[in-house]
ZAKOLKOL-620784 format. One line per field, with one value per atom (N, C-alpha, C, O, CB): residue in three letters; residue number from 1; y, x, z; atom name. Coordinates in steps of 0.1 Angstrom, whole numbers. Glycine has a CB too. Layout:
BEGIN
code (ALA;...)
pos (NUM;...)
yy (Y;...)
xx (X;...)
zz (Z;...)
site (CA;...)
END
This chain:
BEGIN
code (UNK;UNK;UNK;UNK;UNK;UNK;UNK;UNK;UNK;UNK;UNK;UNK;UNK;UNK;UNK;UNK;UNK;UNK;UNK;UNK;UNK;UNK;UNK;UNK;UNK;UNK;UNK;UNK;UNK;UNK;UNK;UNK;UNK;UNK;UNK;UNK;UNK;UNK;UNK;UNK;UNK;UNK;UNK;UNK;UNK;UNK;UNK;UNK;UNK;UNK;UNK;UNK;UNK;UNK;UNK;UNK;UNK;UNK;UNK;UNK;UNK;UNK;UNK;UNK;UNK;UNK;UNK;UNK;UNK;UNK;UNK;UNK;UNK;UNK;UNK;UNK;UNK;UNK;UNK;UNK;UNK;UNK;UNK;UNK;UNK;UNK;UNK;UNK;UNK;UNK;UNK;UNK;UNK;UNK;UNK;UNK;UNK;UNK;UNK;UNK;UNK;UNK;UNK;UNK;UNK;UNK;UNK;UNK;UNK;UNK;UNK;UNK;UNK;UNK;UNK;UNK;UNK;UNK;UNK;UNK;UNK;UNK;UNK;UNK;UNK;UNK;UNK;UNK;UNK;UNK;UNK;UNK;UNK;UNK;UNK;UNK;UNK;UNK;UNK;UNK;UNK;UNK;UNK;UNK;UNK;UNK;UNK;UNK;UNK;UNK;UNK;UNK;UNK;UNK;UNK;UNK;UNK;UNK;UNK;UNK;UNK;UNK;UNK;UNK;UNK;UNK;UNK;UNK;UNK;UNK;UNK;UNK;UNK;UNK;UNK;UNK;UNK;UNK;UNK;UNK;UNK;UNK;UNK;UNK;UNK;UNK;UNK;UNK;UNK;UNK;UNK;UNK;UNK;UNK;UNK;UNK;UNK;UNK;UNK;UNK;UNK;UNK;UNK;UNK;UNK;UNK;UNK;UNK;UNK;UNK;UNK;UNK;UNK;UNK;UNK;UNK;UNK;UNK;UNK;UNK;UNK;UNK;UNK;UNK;UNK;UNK;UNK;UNK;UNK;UNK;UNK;UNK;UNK;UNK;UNK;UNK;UNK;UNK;UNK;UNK;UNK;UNK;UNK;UNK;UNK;UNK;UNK;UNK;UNK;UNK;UNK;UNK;UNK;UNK;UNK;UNK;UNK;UNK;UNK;UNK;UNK;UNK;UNK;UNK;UNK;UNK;UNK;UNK;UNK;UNK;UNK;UNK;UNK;UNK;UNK;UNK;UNK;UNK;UNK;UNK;UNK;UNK;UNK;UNK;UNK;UNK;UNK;UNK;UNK;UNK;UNK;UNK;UNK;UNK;UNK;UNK;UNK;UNK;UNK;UNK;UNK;UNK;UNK;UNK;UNK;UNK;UNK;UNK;UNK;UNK;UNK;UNK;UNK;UNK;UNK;UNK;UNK;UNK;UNK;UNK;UNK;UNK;UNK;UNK;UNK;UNK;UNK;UNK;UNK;UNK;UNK;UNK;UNK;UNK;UNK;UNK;UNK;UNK;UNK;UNK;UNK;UNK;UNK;UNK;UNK;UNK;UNK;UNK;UNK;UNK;UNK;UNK;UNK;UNK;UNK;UNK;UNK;UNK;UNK;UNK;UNK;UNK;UNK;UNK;UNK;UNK;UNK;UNK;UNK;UNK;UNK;UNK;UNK;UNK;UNK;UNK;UNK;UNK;UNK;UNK;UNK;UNK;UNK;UNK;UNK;UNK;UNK;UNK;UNK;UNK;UNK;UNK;UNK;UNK;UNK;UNK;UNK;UNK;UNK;UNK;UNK;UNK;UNK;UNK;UNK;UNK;UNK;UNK;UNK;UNK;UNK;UNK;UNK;UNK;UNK;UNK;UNK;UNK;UNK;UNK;UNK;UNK;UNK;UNK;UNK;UNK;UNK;UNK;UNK;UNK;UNK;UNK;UNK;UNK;UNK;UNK;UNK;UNK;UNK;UNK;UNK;UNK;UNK;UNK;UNK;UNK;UNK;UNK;UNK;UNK;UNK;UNK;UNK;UNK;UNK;UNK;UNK;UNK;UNK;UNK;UNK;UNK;UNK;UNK;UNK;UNK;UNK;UNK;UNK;UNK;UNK;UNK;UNK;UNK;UNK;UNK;UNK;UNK;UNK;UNK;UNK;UNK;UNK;UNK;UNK;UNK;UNK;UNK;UNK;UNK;UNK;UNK;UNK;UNK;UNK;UNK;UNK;UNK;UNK;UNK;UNK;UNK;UNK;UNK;UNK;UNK;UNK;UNK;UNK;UNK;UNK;UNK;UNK;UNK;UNK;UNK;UNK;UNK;UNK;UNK;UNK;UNK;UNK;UNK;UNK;UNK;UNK;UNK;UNK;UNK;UNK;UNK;UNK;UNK;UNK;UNK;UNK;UNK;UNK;UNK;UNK;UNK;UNK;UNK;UNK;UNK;UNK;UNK;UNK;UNK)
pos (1;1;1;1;1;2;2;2;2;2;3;3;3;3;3;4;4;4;4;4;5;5;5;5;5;6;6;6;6;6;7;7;7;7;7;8;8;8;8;8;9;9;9;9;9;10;10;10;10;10;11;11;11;11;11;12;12;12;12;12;13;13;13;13;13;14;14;14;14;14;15;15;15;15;15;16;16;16;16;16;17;17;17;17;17;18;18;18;18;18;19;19;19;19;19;20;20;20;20;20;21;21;21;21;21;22;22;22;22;22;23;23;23;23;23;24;24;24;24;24;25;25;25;25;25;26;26;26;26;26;27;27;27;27;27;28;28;28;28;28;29;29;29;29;29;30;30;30;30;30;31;31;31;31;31;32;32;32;32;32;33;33;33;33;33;34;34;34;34;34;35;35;35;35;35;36;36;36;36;36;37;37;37;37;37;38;38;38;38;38;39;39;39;39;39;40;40;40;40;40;41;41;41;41;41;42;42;42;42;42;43;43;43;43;43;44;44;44;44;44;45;45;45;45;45;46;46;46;46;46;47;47;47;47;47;48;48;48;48;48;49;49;49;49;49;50;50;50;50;50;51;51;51;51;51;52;52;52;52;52;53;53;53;53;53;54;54;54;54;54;55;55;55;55;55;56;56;56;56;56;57;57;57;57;57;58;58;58;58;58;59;59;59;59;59;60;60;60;60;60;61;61;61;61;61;62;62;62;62;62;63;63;63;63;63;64;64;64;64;64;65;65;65;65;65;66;66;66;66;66;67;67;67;67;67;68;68;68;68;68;69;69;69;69;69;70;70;70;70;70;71;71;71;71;71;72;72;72;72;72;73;73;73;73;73;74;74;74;74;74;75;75;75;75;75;76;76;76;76;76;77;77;77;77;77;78;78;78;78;78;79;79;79;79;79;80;80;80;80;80;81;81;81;81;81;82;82;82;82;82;83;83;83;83;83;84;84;84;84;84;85;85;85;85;85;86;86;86;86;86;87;87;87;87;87;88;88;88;88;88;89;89;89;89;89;90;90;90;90;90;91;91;91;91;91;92;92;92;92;92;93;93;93;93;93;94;94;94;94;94;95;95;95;95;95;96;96;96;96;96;97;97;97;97;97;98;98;98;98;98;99;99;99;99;99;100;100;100;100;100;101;101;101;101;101;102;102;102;102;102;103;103;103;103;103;104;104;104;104;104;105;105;105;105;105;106;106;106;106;106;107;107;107;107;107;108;108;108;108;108;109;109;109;109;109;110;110;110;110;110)
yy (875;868;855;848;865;851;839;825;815;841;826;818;814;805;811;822;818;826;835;819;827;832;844;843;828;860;873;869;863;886;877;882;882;876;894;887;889;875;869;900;870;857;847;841;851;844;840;842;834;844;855;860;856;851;872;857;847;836;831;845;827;816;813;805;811;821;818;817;807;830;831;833;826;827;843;818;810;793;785;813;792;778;774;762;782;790;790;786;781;805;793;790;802;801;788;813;828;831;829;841;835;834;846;856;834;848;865;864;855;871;877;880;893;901;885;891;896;907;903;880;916;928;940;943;936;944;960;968;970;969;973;988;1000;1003;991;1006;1022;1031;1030;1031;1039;1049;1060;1067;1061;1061;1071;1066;1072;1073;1052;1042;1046;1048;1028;1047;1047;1039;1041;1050;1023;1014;1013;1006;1006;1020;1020;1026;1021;1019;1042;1043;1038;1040;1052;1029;1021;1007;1002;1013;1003;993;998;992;993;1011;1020;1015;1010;1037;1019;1022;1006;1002;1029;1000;984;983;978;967;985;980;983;976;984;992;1006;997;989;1023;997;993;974;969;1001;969;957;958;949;952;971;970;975;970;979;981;984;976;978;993;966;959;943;934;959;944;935;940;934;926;953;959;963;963;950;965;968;983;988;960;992;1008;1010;1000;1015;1020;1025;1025;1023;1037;1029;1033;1013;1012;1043;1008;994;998;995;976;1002;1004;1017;1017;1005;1027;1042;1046;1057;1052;1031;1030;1047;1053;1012;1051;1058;1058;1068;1056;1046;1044;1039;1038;1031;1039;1036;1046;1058;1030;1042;1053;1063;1073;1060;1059;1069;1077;1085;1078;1077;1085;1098;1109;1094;1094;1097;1087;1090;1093;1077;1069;1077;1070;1055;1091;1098;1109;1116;1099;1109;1121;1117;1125;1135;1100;1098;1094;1096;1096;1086;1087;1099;1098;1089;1112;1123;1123;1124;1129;1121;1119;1113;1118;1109;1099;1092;1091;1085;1085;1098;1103;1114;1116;1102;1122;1136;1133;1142;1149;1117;1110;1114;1115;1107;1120;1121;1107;1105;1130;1100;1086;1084;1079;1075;1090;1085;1073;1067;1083;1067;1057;1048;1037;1056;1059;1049;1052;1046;1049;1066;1064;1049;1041;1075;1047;1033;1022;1014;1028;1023;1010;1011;1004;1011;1021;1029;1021;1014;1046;1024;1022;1009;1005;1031;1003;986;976;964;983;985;977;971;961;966;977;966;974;967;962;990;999;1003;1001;1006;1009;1022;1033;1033;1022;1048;1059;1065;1065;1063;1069;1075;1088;1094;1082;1092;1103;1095;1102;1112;1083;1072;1057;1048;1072;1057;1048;1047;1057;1050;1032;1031;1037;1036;1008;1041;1047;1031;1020;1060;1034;1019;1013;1011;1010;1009;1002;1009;1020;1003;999;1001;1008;1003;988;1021;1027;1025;1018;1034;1029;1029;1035;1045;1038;1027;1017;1005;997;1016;1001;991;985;994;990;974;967;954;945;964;955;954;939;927;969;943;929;927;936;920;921;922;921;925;914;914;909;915;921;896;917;919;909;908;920)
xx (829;840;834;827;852;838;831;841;842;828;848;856;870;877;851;874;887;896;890;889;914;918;918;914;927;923;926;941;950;926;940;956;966;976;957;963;976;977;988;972;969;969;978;987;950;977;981;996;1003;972;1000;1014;1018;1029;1017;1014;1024;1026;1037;1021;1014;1013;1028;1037;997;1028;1037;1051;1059;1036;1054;1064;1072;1084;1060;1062;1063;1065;1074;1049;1061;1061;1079;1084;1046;1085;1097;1113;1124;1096;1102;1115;1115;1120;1129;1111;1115;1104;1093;1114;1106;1100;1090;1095;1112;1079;1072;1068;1062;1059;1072;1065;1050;1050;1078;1041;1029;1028;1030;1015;1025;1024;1014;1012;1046;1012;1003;1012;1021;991;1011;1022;1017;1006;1028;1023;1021;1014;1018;1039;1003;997;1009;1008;980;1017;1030;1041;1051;1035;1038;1049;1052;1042;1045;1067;1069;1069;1070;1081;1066;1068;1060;1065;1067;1045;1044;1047;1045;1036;1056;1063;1075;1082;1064;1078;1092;1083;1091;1105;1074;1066;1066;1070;1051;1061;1061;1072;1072;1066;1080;1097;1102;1108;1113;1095;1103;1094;1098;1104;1084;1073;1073;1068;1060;1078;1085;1094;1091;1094;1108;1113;1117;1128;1117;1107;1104;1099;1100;1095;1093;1082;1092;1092;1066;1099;1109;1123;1129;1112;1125;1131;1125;1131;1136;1108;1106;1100;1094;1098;1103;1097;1083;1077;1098;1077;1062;1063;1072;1056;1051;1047;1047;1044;1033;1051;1050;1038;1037;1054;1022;1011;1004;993;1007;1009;1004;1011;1003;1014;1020;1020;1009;1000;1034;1018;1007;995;991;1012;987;974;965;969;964;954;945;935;929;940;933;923;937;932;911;948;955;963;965;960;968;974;961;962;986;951;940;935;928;947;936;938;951;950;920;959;975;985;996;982;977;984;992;999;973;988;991;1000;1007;982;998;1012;1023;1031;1007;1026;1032;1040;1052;1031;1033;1039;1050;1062;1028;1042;1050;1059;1069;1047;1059;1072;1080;1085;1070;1081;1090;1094;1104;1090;1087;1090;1100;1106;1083;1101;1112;1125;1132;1101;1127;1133;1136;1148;1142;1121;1117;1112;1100;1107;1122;1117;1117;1125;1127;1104;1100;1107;1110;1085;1111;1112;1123;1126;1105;1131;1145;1159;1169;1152;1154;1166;1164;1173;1163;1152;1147;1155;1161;1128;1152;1158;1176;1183;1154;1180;1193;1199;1208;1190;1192;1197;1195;1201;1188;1189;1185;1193;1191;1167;1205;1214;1207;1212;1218;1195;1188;1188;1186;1171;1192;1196;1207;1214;1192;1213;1221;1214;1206;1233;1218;1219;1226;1237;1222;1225;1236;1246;1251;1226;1248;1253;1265;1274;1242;1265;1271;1273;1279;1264;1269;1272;1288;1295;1261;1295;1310;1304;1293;1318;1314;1314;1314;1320;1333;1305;1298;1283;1273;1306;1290;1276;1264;1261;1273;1257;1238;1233;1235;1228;1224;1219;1205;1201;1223;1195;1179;1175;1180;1171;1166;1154;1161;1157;1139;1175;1180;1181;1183;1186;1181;1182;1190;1190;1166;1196;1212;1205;1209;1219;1197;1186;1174;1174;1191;1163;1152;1144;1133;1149;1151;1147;1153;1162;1148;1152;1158;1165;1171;1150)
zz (1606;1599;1594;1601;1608;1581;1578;1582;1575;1561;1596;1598;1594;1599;1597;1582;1576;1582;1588;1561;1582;1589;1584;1572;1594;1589;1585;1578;1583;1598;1564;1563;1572;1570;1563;1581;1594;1599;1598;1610;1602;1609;1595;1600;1615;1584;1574;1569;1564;1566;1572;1574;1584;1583;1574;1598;1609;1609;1613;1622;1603;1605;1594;1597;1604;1581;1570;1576;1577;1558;1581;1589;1603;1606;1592;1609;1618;1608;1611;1629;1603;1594;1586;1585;1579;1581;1576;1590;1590;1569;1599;1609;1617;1628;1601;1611;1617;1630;1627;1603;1644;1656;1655;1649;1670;1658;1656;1667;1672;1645;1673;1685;1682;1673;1697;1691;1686;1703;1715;1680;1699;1713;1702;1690;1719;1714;1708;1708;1717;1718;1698;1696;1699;1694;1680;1707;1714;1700;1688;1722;1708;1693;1689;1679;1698;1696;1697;1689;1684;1711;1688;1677;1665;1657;1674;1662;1642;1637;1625;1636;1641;1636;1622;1612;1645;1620;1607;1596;1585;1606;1598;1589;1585;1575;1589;1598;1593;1583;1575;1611;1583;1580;1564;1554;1590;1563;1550;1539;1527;1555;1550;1541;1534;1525;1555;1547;1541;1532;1521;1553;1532;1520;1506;1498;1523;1504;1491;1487;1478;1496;1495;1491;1488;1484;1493;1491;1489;1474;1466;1501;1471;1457;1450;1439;1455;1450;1443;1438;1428;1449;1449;1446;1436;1430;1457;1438;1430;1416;1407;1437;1416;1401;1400;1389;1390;1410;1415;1417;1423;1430;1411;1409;1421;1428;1401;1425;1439;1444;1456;1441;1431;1432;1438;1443;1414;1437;1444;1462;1471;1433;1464;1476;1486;1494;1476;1478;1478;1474;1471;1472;1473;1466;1473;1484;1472;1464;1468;1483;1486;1459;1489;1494;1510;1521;1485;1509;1515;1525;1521;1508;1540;1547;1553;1560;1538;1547;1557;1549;1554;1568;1536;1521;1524;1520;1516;1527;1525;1511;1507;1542;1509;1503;1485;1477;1502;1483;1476;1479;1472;1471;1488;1492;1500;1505;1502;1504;1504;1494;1495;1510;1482;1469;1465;1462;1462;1466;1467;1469;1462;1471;1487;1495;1484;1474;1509;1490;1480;1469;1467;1480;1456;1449;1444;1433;1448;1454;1459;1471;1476;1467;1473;1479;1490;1495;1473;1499;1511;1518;1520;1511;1520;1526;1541;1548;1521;1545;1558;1562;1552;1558;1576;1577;1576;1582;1572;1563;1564;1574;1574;1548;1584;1597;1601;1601;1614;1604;1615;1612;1619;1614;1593;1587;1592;1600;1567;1584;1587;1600;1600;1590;1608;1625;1629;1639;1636;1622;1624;1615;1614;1619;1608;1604;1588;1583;1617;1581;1572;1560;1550;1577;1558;1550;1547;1557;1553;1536;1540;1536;1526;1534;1545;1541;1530;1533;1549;1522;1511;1516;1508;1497;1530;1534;1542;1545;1542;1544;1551;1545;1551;1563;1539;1531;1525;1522;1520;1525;1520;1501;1496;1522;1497;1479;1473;1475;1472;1466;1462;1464;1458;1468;1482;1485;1479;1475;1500;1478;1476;1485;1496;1477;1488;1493;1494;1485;1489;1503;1501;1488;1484;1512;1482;1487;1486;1493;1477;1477;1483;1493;1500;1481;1501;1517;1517;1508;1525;1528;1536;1540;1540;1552;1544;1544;1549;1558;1549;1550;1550;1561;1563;1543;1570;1582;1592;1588;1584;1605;1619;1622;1632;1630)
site (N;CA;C;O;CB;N;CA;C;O;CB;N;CA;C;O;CB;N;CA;C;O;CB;N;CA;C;O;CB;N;CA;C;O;CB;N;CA;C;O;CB;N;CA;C;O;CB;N;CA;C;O;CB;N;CA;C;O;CB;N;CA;C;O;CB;N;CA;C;O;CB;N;CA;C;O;CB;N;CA;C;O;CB;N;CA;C;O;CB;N;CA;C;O;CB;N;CA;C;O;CB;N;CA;C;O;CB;N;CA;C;O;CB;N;CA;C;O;CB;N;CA;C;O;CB;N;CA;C;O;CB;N;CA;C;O;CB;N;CA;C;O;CB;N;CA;C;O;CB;N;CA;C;O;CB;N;CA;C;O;CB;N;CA;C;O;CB;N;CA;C;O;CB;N;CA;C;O;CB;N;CA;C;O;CB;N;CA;C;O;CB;N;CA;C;O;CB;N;CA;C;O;CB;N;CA;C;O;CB;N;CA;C;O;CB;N;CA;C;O;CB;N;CA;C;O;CB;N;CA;C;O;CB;N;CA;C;O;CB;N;CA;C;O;CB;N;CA;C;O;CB;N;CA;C;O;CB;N;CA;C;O;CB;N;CA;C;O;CB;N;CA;C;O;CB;N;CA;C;O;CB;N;CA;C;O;CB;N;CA;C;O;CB;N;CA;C;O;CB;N;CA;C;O;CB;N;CA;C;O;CB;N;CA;C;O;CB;N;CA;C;O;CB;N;CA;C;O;CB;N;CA;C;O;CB;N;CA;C;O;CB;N;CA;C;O;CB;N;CA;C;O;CB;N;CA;C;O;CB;N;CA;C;O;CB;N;CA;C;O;CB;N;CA;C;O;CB;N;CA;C;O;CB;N;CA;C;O;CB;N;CA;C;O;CB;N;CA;C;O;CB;N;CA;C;O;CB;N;CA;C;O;CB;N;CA;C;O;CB;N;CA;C;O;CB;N;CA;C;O;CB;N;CA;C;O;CB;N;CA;C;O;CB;N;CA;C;O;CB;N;CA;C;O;CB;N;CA;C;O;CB;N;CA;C;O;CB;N;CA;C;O;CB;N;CA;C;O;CB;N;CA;C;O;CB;N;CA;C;O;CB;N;CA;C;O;CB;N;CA;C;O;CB;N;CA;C;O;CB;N;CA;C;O;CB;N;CA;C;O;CB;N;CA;C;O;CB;N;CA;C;O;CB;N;CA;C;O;CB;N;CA;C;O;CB;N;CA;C;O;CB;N;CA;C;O;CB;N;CA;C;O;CB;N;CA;C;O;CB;N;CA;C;O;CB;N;CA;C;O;CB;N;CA;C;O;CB;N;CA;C;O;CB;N;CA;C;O;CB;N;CA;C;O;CB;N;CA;C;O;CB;N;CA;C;O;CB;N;CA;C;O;CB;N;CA;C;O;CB;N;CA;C;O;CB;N;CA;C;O;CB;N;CA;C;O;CB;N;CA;C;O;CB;N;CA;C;O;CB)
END
């Protein structure tokens, strides 16, 4: 490392600086948390008008970063029960007639 901080360390520090508390733990190899990570990230790009293909890059997800494209492209969205259930989505199967559904979000944060 040439001494400067990592990415990650640069996002907590961001996150911690606004007000919002992060707690930092190892996540279990058995964890969904990064397809829920996925889903917020989509539709984060979607909501700012960014190609999916910046999220689902080539070289990304392990070189999966193209078939999950797929996925979500055929509105197989890994990821959005988690959101769903965390109050930060809606489902379109449950959703009030109207509301905004995924990739839209209910809100951004926990």
């Amino acid at each position: 490392m040439d001494g400067k901080p990592d990415m990650f360390d640069r996002i907590v520090a961001f996150v911690r600086a606004i007000g919002i508390p992060v707690t930092e733990d190892v996540v279990a190899a058995d964890s969904f948390l990064p397809a829920v990570a996925v889903a917020w990230s989509y539709a984060a790009a979607v909501q700012r008008g960014i190609g999916p293909g910046v999220v689902f890059h080539e070289a990304g997800y392990h070189g999966r970063g193209p078939s999950l494209a797929q996925y979500y492209a055929m509105g197989l969205y890994i990821g959005r029960p988690e959101l769903v259930a965390a109050g930060m989505a809606r489902d379109p199967r449950t959703a009030p007639e109207g509301a905004p559904v995924y990739p839209a979000m209910v809100r951004w944060l926990r």
